[in-house]
C-alpha positions as CSV (number, residue, x, y, z in Angstrom):
1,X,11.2,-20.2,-34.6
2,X,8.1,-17.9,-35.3
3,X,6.2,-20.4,-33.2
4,X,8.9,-20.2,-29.7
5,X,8.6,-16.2,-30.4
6,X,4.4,-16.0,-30.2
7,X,4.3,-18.7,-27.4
8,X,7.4,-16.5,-25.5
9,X,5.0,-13.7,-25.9
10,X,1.5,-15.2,-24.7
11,X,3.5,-16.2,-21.4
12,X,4.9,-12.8,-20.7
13,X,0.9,-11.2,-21.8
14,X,-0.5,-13.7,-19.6
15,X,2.2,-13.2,-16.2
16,X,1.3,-9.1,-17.1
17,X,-2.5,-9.6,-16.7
18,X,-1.9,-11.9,-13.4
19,X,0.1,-9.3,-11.9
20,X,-1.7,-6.5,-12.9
21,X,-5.1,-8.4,-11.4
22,X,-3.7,-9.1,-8.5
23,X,-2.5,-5.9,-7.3
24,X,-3.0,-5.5,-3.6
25,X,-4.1,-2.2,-2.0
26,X,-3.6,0.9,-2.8
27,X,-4.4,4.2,-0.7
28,X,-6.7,6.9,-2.2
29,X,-10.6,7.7,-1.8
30,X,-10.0,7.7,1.8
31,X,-8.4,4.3,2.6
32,X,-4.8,4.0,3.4
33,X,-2.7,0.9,2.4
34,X,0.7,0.8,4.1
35,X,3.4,-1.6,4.8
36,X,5.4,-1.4,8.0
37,X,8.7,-3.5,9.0
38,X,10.2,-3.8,12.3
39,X,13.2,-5.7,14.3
40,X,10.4,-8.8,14.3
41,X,9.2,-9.0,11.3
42,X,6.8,-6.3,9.5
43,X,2.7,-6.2,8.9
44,X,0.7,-4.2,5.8
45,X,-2.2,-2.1,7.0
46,X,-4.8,-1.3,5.1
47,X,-7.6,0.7,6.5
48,X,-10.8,2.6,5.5
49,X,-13.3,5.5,7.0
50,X,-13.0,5.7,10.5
51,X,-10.5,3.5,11.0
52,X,-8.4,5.2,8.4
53,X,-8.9,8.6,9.9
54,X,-7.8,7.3,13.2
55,X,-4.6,6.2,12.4
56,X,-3.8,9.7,10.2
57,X,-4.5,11.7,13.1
58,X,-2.4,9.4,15.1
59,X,0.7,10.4,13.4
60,X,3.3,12.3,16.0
61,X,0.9,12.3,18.8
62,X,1.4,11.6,22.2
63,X,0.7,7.6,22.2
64,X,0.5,7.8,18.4
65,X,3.0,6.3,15.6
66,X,6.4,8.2,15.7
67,X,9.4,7.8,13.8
68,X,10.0,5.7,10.3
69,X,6.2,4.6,10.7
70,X,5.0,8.1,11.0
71,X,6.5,8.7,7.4
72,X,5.3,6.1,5.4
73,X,1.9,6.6,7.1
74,X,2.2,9.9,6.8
75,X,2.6,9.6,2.7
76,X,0.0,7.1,2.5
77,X,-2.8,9.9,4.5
78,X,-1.9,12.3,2.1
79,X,-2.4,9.8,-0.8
80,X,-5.5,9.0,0.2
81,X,-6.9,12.7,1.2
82,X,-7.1,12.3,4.8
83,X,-5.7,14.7,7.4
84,X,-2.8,13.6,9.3
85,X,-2.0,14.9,13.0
């Protein structure tokens, strides 16, 4: 019984460290990581430097991203320190 209870508790320590390795993308130190779903299907973003800044000051422009993409990029900017607008 001790035996099922340590090997129960090397799997969960090992699925832990896979997830926690494997993390994808995160926004901060001026790169934005944001996942955006549509009527077709959805993409994740992830951008850095200029390409970042682009797409922040983007948000609610004329041509830019509007609406429920707006928001989450607009959260995600602000995460990672960039201006948005």
């Amino acid at each position: 019984m001790i035996g099922g209870v340590l090997g129960l508790l090397a799997v969960a320590a090992a699925v832990l460290l896979i997830s926690l390795a494997s993390a994808g993308h995160r926004s901060g130190h001026g790169c934005i990581s944001v996942g955006l779903a549509s009527s077709t299907g959805g993409v994740q973003l992830y951008r850095c430097g200029a390409p970042a800044r682009a797409l922040c000051s983007s948000v609610d422009q004329p041509g830019g991203t509007s609406g429920a993409a707006a928001r989450s990029i607009r959260a995600q900017c602000r995460k990672a320190g960039l201006p948005v607008g």
